[in-house]
Structures are given as C-alpha cells and as structure tokens.
C-alpha angles and dihedrals in degrees: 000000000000123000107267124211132221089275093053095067129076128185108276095017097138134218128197135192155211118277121238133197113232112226148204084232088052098050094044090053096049085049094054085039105049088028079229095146101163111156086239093070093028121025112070099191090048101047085056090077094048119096081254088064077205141068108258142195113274109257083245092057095061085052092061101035086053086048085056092052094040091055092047096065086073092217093131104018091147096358105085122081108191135349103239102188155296142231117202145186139199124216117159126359129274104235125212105261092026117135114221134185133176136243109190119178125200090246093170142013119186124171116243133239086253114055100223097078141010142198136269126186111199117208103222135201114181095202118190130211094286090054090245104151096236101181135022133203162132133224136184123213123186103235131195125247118230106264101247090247090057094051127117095270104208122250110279105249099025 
C-alpha cells in the first residue's frame, strides 16, 4: 500500500492488519528489555496460582506488538510527522501462542495550526484468534498534507 497523506483519510475509513503469534521468545525478551520481571510474565509455577492459570504477555507488550502491525500497513511510511499520544486499555490477557491482529478506525481528523499537516486519532482494537477483543485504544499521529504541486490535479475539460 502506498503512504497516504492527511487528505486521503475520512472518519470510519478501516484498516486491518497481519496477524501475528505471541511468543515465549517474545515475552522473555520484553521482559530483558523492559526489565519488567514480574513472576506473572516470567515465573510458570507462579503464574499457576494467578486468576490467568498461565504465564501471559505483559500488557506493554500488546501496545508494541499492535504499533508494529500498525506500521506495517504502510498507510502513513514517510507520511507521519510525530506520534502525539495515546490513550489504552486493557481487557483480557494476551496468552503465550495467541494470534493477534489489529483493527484501527479514523475516529477523528482535525487541521493543524500550520497548514502544511494535520492530525488524525485512530481508534485501535488488538483481537486474538478467538476473536476476544484483548486491548483498546486510540492514538493520535501528526500527518503531512500533500504539498499543492503534488496534488490530484482534475481532468482538463470536466
């Protein structure tokens, strides 16, 4: 897919991603990574006795592996300017072996101050195999505008 800008989007347009398997290797690397060693994400005997009965993927984790996805649609690949926030919430647990994709919405398109770019908040859902919606969220990305020359110019004589 090519890299959209600010003007190719409309409220509701959808977006949905790969799927992805969540790993042990995934989780033991987000845990040397993030130094987040808590025995839930690391300690199997522990993690027995928990309401999960399991060890599971750090809720962070889920966050990352959805802005991964997300990149990898392409939509915005030179196009995005800054990334502005985020809000996020967690629902069910993301097992080790679940395969997750996301569904992200335009929820919301406002100008900016410059008028050169503008700023789009995505409504997110990260969805496993079972289709259980896991993770919830919006983010808002700061997007370019087509420059004026590079614009669809219309069809001489319509």
């Amino acid at each position: 897919m090519k890299p959209s800008y600010f003007e190719d989007f409309y409220v509701g347009q959808e977006f949905v991603t790969k799927a992805r398997t969540v790993t042990e290797a995934d989780v033991v690397n987000f845990a040397a990574l993030s130094w987040d060693t808590n025995q839930l994400h690391t300690d199997k005997e522990f993690a027995k006795k928990t309401i999960f009965g399991e060890r599971i993927a750090h809720g962070m984790l889920g966050i990352v592996i959805h802005s991964g996805l997300s990149q990898m649609l392409g939509i915005m690949e030179g196009t995005i300017l800054a990334f502005l926030g985020m809000t996020w919430k967690f629902h069910l647990p993301i097992r080790i072996g679940d395969t997750v994709h996301v569904v992200q919405r335009v929820k919301e398109m406002r100008e900016s101050s410059k008028k050169d770019r503008g700023v789009l908040t995505f409504d997110k859902e990260i969805i496993n195999q079972r289709g259980e919606i896991v993770q919830t969220g919006t983010t808002t990305v700061l997007l370019a505008k087509r420059k004026q020359e590079d614009a669809p110019r219309p069809l001489e004589g319509s």
